[in-house]
N, C-alpha and C positions, 0 to 999 in steps of 0.2 A: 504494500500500500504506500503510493507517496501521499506527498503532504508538500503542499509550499504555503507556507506562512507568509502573508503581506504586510502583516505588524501584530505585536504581542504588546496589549496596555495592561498591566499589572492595575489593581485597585491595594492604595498603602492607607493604612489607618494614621489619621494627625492628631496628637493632641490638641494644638494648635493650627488652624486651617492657613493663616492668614502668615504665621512664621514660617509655615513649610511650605509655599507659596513664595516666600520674599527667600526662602537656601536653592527651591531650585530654579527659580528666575533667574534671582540676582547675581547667586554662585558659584551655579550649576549651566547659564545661559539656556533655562528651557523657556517656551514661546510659550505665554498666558492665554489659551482657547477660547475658554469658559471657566466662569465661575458662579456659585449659585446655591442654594438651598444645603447648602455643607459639603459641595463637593466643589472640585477643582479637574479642570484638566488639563497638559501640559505636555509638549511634543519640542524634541530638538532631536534633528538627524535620524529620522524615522522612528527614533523612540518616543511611547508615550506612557504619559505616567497619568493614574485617575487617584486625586487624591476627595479621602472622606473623613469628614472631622468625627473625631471620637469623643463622649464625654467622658468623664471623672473614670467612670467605670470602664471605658472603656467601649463599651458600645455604642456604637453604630449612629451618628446622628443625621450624615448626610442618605439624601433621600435613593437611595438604587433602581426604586422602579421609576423615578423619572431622569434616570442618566441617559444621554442620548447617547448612540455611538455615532461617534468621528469617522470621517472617512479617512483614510488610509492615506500617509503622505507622499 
């Protein structure tokens, strides 16, 4: 069976949406998509990263049934 992958977007849990958001912008040079309702999405060099804010506990705040997906870069 082959397989050819077009892009792989990991979804990372943030404690902070807005700081992990300004490391891999600002530090990391990724491109700001979208952002919205606790998630984040972000693309440099075919890679994309989908980030989702977490609270205290750790769970889940940004919304998954309304992440859109991106098209492919």
């Amino acid at each position: 069976m082959t397989t050819n992958f077009v892009q792989v977007t990991p979804f990372l849990g943030a404690k902070n949406l807005e700081e992990s958001i300004a490391f891999y912008r600002d530090l990391l040079g990724f491109g700001l998509f979208l952002s919205g309702d606790g998630y984040a999405y972000l693309e440099r060099e075919h890679v994309g990263l989908r980030l989702l804010e977490l609270d205290e506990n750790y769970a889940m705040l940004g919304r998954v049934d309304k992440v859109p997906n991106p098209q492919p870069c």
